[in-house]
C-alpha positions in Angstrom: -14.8 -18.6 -3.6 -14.4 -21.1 -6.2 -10.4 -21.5 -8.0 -10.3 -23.4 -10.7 -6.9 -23.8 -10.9 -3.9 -23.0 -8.2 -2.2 -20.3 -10.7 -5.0 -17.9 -10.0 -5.2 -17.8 -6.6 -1.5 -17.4 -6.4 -2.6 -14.5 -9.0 -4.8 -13.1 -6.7 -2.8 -13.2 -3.1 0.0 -11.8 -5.5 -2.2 -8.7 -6.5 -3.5 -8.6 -2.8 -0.1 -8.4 -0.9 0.8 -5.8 -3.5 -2.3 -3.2 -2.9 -1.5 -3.9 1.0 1.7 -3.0 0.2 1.0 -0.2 -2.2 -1.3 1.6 0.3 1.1 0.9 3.6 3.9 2.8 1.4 1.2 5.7 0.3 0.0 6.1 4.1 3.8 6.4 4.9 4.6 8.9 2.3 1.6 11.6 3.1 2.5 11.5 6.6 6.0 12.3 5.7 4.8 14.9 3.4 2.3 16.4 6.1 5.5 16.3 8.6 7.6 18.1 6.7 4.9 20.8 5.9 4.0 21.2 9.3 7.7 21.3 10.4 8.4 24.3 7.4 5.4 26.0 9.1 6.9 25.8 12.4 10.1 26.5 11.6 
């Protein structure tokens, strides 16, 4: 990969830390979702 200039790759790890972070929290959330459903069920 070829950066012409430092600002964009910042750009870039910027947008990538956020996805990672985005889908961590998503993950998290439908398993807390799918744990609550399953504990209604039980319950």
């Amino acid at each position: 990969m070829n950066y012409d200039s430092s600002s964009e790759y910042e750009k870039e790890k910027a947008i990538f830390v956020l996805f990672i972070f985005l889908s961590s929290n998503v993950k998290h959330f439908v398993l807390h979702v799918m744990y609550e459903r399953c504990y209604r069920n039980k319950a």
